[in-house]
C-alpha positions as CSV (number, residue, x, y, z in Angstrom):
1,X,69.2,102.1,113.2
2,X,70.2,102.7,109.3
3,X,73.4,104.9,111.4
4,X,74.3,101.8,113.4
5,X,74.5,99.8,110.5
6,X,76.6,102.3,108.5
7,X,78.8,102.5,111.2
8,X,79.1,98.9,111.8
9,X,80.2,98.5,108.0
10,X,82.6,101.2,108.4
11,X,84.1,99.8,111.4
12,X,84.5,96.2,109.9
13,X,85.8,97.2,106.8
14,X,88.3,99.7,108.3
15,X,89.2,97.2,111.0
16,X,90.2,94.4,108.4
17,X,92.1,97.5,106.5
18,X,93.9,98.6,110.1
19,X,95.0,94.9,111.0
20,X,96.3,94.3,107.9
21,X,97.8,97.3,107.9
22,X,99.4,96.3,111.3
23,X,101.3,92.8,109.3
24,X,102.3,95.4,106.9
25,X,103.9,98.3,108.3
26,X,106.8,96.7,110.2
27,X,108.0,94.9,106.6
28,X,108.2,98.1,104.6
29,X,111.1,99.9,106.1
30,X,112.8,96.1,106.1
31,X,112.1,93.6,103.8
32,X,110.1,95.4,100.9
33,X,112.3,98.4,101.0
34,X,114.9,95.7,99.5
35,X,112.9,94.1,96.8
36,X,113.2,95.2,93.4
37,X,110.0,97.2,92.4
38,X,108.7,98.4,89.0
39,X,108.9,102.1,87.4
40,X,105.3,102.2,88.0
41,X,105.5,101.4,91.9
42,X,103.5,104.3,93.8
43,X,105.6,106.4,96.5
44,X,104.7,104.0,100.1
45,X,102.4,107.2,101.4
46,X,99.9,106.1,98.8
47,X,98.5,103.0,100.2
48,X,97.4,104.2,103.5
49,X,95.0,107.2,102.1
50,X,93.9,104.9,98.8
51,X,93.5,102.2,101.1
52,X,91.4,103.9,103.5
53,X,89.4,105.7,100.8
54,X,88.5,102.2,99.2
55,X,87.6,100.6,102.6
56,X,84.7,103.5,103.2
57,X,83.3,103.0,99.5
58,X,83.4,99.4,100.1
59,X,81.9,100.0,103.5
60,X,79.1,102.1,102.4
61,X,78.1,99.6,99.0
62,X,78.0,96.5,101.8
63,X,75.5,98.6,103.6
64,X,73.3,99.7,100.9
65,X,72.8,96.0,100.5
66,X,72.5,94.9,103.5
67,X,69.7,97.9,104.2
68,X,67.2,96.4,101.2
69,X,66.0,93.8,103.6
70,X,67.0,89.5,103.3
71,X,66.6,88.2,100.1
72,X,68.5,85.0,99.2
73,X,70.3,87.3,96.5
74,X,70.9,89.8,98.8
75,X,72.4,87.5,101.6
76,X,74.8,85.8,98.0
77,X,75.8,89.2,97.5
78,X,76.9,89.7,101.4
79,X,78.7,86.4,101.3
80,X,80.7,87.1,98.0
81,X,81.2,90.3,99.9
82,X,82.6,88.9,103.1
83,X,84.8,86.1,100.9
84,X,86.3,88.7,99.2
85,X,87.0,91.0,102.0
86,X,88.7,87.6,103.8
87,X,90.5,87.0,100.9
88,X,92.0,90.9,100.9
89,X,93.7,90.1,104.7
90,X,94.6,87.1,103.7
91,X,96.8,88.7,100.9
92,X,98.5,91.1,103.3
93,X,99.5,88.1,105.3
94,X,100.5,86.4,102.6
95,X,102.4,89.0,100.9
96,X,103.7,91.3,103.5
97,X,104.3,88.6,106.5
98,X,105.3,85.2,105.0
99,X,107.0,87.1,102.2
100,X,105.6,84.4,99.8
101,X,105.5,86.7,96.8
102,X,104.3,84.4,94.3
103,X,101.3,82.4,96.3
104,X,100.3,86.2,97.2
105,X,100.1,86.6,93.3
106,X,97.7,83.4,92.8
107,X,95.7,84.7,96.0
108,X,95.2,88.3,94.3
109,X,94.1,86.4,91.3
110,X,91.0,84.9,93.2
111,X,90.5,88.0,95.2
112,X,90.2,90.1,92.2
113,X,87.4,87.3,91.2
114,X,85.9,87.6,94.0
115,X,85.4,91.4,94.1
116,X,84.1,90.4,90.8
117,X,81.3,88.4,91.7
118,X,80.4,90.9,94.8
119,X,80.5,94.0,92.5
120,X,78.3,92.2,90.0
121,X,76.1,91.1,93.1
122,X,75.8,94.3,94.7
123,X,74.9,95.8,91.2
124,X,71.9,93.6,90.7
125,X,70.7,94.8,93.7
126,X,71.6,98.4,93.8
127,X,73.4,99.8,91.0
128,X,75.2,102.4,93.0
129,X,76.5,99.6,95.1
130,X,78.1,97.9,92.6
131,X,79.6,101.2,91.5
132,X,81.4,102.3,94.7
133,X,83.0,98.9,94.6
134,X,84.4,99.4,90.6
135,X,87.3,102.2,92.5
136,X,88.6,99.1,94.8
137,X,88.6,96.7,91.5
138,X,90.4,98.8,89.6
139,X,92.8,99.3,92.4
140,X,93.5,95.6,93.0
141,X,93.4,95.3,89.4
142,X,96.7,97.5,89.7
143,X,97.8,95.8,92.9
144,X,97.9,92.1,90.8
145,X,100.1,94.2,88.2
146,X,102.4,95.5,90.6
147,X,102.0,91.6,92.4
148,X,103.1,90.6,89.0
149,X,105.9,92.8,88.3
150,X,107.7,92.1,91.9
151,X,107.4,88.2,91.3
152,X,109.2,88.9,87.6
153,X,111.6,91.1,89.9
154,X,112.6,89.1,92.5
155,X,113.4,85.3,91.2
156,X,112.2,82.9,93.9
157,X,115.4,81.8,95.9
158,X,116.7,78.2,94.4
159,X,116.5,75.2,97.3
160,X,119.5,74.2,98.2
């Protein structure tokens, strides 16, 4: 059963990685290739093999959690979990399909929180949890600069 649960995890959290990956793909060749990007923007075959690296650690510390049995802590942690996992598809939608950099930039700022609150969660409960979730943190810690930098780059269009 402990396999079925792994794999479960591992399908969910590759799953919201593959369908936002499917809002994505068609807007890099298109519109992102013609935004203005920072020195420090990775080459585009970066994201898909970071991306799916951080989706397996994320995977695997959600079901070390889940696995110590209910607990109202351990259900919290789950929750911030899920919220923050939401909140990471909602960014590429927000980003990549309604091209609204700047509200993609307040919505990484609570997603980062988020991850926060579930890595601190997951730690309480099993401190190698909350570990394999510090490589996606520092990641979307980097994804809010580069977030940052593309909003300073590309000035919303003026109405009218």
């Amino acid at each position: 059963m402990r396999a079925a649960s792994l794999v479960l995890w591992i399908i969910v959290c590759q799953g919201v990685g593959l369908l936002g990956g499917r809002w994505t793909a068609p807007e890099i060749p298109t519109w992102y290739r013609g935004l203005r990007k920072p020195w420090f923007n990775p080459p585009g075959w970066v994201f898909a093999p970071v991306w799916t690296a951080l989706y397996l650690l994320m995977a695997i510390a959600a079901w070390q959690v889940a696995e110590t049995g209910y607990s109202p802590r351990r259900t919290a942690a789950l929750l911030l979990f899920a919220a923050q996992l939401a909140l990471n598809l909602a960014w590429s939608w927000i980003f990549f399909r309604r091209h609204a950099i700047r509200a993609a930039l307040v919505e990484i700022v609570l997603m980062w929180l988020a991850i926060v609150a579930a890595t601190v969660a997951f730690a309480r409960i099993i401190p190698a949890a909350g570990w394999l979730m510090v490589p996606y943190w520092a990641w979307v810690s980097f994804a809010a600069l580069l977030n940052a930098a593309i909003a300073r780059l590309n000035p919303a269009p003026r109405p009218g």
